[in-house]
N, C-alpha and C positions, 0 to 999 in steps of 0.2 A: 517918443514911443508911448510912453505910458503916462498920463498928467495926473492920473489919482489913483492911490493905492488903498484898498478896502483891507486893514488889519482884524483879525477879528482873536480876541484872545481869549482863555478861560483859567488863569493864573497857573496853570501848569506848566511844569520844567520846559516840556516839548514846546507850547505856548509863547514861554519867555525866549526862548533859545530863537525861536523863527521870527518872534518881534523884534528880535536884535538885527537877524536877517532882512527884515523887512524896511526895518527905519534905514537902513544903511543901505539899500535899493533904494529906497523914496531921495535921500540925500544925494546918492551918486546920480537919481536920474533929476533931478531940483522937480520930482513930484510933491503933490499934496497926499499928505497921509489922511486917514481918516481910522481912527481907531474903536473897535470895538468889542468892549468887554461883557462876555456869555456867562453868566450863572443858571446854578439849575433853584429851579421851582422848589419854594418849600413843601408844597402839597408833595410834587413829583420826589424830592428830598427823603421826608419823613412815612413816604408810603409803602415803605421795606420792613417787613416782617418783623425784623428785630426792634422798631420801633412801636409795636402793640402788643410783642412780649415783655421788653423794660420799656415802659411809659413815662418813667421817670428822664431819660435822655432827650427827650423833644424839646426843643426850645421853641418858644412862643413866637408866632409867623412874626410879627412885628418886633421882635430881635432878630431874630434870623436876617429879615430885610435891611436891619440896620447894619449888621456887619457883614451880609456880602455889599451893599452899596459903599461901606468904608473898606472894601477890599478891591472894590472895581476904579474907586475915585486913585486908589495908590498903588495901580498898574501901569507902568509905561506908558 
């Protein structure tokens, strides 16, 4: 029925809960999974109000990048 399943995750509980749902469809149907993990933008991130009233909470794009990419590498 199905040969590949497009997972698409964003490290949320709801996320995790349906990744479990989803790998164990990909398994019970011997589909290929293909997974894909969704961060938000730093720009889009840090562009809420409360971040150019304390200015001091922004962290520099290029950390920010570094720990969602080491938050998307140890997702399911």
């Amino acid at each position: 029925m199905f040969s590949n399943i497009l997972l698409a995750i964003d490290g949320s509980d709801a996320s995790m809960r349906a990744a479990q749902h989803g790998i164990a469809l990909a398994k019970s149907l011997k589909a290929q999974l293909t997974a894909v993990v969704v961060t938000i933008p730093w720009a889009t991130y840090f562009s809420r109000e409360l971040a150019v009233i304390v200015p001091d909470i922004l962290i520099p794009e290029a950390e920010y990048e570094l720990k969602q990419n080491a938050r998307a590498e140890h997702s399911p």
